[in-house]
N, C-alpha and C positions, 0 to 999 in steps of 0.2 A: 669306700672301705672304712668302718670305722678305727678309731685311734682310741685307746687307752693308754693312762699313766702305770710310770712302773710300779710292779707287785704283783698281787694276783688278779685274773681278771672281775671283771665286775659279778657279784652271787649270782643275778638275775640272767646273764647273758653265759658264765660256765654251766647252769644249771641246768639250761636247753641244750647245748653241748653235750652235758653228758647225758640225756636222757635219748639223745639219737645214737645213741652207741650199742655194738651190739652184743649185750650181754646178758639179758633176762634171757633166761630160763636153757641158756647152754651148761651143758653136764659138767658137774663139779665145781660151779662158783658160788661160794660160802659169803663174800664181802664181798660187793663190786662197786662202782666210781659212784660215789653220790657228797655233795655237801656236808663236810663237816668230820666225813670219810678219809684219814691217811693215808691207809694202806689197803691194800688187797689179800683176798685169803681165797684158796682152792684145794678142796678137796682130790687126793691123789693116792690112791690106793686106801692103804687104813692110815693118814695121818692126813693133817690139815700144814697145806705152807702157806706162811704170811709173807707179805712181800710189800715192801716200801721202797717208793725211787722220791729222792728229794735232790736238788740242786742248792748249792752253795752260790750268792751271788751279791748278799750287801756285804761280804769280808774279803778285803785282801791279802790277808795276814790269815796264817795256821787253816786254810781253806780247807784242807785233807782234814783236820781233826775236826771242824766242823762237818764234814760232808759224814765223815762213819759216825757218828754223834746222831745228828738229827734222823738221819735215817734210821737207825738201831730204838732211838725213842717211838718210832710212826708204829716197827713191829713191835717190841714191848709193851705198848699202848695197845696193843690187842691181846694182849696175854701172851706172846709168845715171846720165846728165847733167842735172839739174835744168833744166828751160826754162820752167814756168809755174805760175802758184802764183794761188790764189782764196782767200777769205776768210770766214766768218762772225762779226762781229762784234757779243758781245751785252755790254750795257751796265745797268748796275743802276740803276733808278729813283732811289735816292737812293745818297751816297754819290761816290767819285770816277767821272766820265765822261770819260777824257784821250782821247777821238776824236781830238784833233790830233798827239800824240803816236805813239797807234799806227800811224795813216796815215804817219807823218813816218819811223818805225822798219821798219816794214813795205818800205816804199820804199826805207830805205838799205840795206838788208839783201839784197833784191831786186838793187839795183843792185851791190851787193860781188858776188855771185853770179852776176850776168847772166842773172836771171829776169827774163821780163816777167809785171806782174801784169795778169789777163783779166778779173778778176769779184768777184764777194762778192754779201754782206749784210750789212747795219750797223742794228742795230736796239735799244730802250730792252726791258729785260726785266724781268718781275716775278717778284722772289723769290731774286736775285741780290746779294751784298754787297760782289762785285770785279767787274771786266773779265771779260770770258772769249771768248778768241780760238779761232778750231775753222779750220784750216789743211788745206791742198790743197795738192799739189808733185806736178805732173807731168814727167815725163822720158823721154827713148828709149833703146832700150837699144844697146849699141855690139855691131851683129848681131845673131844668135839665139839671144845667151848673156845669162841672167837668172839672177845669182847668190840663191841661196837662204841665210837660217841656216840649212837641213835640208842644207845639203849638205855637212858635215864627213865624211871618209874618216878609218875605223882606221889608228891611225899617224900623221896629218896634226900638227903643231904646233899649241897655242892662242898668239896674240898677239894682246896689250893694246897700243894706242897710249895716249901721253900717261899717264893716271890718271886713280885712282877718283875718284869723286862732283867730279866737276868742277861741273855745275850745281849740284849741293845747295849746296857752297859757295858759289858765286856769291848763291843763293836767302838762306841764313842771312846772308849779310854786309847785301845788300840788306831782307831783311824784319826781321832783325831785330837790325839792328847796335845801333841804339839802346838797347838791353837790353843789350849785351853792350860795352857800353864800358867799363864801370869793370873788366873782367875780362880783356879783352884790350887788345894794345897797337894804338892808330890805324894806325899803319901797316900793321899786318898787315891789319886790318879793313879797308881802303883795298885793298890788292893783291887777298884774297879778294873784293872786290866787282866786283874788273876781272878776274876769271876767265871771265866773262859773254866778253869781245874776246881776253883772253890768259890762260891756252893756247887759251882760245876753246871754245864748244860747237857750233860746227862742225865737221865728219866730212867732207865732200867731197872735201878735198883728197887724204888719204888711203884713201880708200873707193875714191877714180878708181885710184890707185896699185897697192892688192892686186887689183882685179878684172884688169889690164891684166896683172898677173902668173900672174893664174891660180888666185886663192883658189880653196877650194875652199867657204868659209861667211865669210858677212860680218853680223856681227848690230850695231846702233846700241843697246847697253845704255839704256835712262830708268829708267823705275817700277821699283823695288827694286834697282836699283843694279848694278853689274855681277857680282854671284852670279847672281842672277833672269836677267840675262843669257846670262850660261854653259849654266843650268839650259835655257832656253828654246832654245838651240840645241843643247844636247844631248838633248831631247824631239823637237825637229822632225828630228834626224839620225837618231834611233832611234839612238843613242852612247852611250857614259861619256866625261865628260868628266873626266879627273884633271887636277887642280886645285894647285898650290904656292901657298895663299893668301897664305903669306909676298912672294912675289914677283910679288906686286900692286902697281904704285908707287900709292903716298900720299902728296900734297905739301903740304912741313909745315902750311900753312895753312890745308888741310881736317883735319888731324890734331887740330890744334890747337881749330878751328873744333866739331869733332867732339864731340874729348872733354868741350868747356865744354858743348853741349847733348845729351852722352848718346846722340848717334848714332853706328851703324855706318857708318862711311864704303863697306864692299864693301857695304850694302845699302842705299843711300843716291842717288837719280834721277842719272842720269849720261851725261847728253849732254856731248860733247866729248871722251869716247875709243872705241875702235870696235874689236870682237873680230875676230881673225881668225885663221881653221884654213887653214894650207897644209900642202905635202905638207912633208918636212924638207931636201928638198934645195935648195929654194929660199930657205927662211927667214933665212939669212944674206945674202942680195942684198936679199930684200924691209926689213930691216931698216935697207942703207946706205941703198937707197933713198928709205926714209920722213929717216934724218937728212939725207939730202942734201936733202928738201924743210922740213925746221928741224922735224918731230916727233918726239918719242921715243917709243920700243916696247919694249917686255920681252918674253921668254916668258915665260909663266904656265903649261904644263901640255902634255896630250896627250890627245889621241881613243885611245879604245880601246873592243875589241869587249863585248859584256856588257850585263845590262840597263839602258835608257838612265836618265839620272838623272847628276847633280853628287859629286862626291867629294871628298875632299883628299889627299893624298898618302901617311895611311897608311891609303887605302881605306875611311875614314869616312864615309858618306853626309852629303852636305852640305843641309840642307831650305833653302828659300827661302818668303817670305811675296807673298800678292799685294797686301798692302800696303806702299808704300813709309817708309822710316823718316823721313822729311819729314816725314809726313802729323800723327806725332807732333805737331811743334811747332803 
């Protein structure tokens, strides 16, 4: 049997996975499981539901506000409106059990969003050392348009909101500030732990913004950071994705954060900025538009024809791991 390191599994071995699954051509599946794919979408009467299940498991801290977060970006990342969110919550026999905390984060998190929560499971488990939240976000889509990451067009612009590894940082400040104090300055340590609320790991607001424009791929980077990201939507588009890895913003405080524990910041979990391929005549609107809602965005690059896969600018194949560089620490 074989054995994998932790994170996601290896592209090549989920990707046969999910191709034995049984869902071509049953009635009503608009998105179904493929590489690079978040969420799911089904047609259900006259509306369309999107649905994201994502698990919480490099945080030990605020896990509840991560779990409604990442999930609420996989369905906004499709166009749609985040409306209900369910839970699994497993809890390690010994060790911390902050049940009132994650119901308390869960909750506020819910309510910033204007989720209601429906349901869960909350249970003590064996063989667990943290919390570990397993998250549901369901949403509708606005009409019969269900944006895909496969759906980048030759030609289309890539844009990055915000910046890289926004949660790693958040992650390093909070697990493992206390190591890292005599080497960095408090303050700094203090800002990168509030990366968590500001620039924030939520993608909603801006997700709602490029679909209403017309994206043409919307992908919510985590595990491996926004390369694996790139990569992952330039596999589902069947693309090249050229890449100006220079002009990735890195905010000094991950940089900083980074270089004391040896991580890659572009390959590094990155909830809180959110890829997007439009066509290029839009991208100068889509751009005021996100500052006028207080995010920043870059271009990072271009879809182009050719076999799909990541590149850099002087046509260098870029590899990505399915392991996140987190996972290190």
């Amino acid at each position: 049997m074989p054995h994998y390191p932790a994170g996601k599994l290896p592209h090549s071995r989920l990707d046969k996975l999910l191709g034995s699954l049984p869902v071509a051509g049953r009635a009503g599946v608009v998105l179904g499981p493929g590489i690079g794919e978040d969420a799911a979408a089904v047609r259900i009467g006259g509306r369309t539901l999107v649905v994201a299940t994502d698990p919480v498991t490099f945080a030990a801290e605020r896990v509840g506000w991560y779990a409604v977060h990442v999930n609420a970006n996989d369905v906004a990342a499709c166009g749609a409106q985040p409306r209900w969110f369910s839970a699994c919550i497993l809890l390690p026999e010994r060790g911390p059990q902050p049940v009132g905390d994650i119901f308390r984060d869960i909750t506020r998190a819910c309510q910033e969003l204007k989720v209601a929560v429906i349901g869960g499971h909350t249970e003590v488990t064996v063989g667990l050392d943290r919390p570990v939240v397993i998250g549901q976000m369901m949403g509708l889509a606005h009409g019969d348009r269900v944006v895909r990451s496969g759906g980048a067009r030759v030609g289309h612009v890539i844009v990055l909101t915000k910046a890289a590894a926004i949660e790693a940082t958040a992650i390093i400040a909070r697990e493992r500030g206390s190591q890292l104090r005599r080497r960095c300055p408090a303050g700094l340590l203090a800002r990168a732990a509030r990366f968590l609320f500001d620039p924030g790991i939520s993608v909603v607001r801006e997700a709602m913004i490029a679909a209403r424009m017309g994206a043409s791929g919307i992908h919510d980077p985590t595990e491996g950071g926004v390369l694996t990201g790139l990569w992952e939507m330039a596999v589902a588009s069947d693309k090249q994705f050229v890449v100006d890895t220079q002009a990735v913003p890195v905010l000094p405080e991950t940089r900083h954060l980074c270089e004391l524990t040896g991580l890659d910041p572009l390959r590094s979990i990155g909830s809180g900025s959110l890829l997007v391929t439009i066509e290029p005549r839009k991208v100068d609107d889509l751009l005021r538009r996100l500052q006028r809602a207080g995010v920043a965005a870059a271009r990072i690059g271009v879809v182009a024809a050719g076999k799909p896969g990541l590149f850099d600018s002087g046509a260098r194949r870029i590899t990505v791991s399915a392991t996140d560089e987190i996972a290190r620490l």
